[in-house]
C-alpha positions in Angstrom: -13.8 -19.4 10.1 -14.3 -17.2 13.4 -15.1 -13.9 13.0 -12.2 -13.1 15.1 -9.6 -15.1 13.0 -10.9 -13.3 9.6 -10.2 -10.0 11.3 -6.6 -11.0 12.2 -6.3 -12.6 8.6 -7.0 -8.9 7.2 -5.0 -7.2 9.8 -2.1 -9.9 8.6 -2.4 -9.2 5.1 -2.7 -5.6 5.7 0.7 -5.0 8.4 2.6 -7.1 4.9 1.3 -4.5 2.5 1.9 -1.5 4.7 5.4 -2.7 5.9 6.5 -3.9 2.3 5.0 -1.0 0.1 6.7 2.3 3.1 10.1 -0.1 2.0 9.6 0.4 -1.5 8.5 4.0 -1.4 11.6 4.5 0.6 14.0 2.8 -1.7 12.6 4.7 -4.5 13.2 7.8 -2.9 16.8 7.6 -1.6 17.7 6.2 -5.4 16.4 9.8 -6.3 13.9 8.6 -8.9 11.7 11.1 -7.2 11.9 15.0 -8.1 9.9 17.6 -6.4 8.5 18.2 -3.2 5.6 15.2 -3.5 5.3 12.0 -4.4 1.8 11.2 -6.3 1.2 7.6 -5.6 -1.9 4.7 -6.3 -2.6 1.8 -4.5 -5.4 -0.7 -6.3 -6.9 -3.6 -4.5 -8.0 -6.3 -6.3 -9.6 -9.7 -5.4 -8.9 -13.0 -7.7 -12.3 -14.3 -8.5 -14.2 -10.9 -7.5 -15.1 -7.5 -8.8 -12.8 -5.8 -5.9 -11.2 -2.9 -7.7 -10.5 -0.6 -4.7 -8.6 2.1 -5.8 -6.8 4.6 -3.4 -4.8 8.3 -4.5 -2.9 10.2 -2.5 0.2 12.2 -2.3 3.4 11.9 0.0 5.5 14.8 1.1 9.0 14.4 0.0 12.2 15.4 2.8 
């Protein structure tokens, strides 16, 4: 594989986690499951057959 396709392979697999996990954020919001003026929220990478375990905290400011 070109180095160029593995890049767009990433950036692929990336735009479907971005895209899909604002929607989800989103829906959880408007149902009001959410109090307060942040949400706290984890994302954890992981890689079948590796030792990826990237995790990522941060916090999203609520309307």
């Amino acid at each position: 594989m070109s180095e160029d396709a593995f890049n767009m392979s990433i950036r692929k697999f990336l735009k479907e986690v971005g895209v899909t996990s604002q929607r989800k954020i989103e829906e959880t919001v408007r149902k009001g499951q959410v109090g307060g003026e942040t949400l706290k929220v984890r994302m954890t990478l992981t890689a079948e057959g590796t030792d990826l375990n990237h995790v990522v905290d941060g916090e999203i400011e609520l309307p």
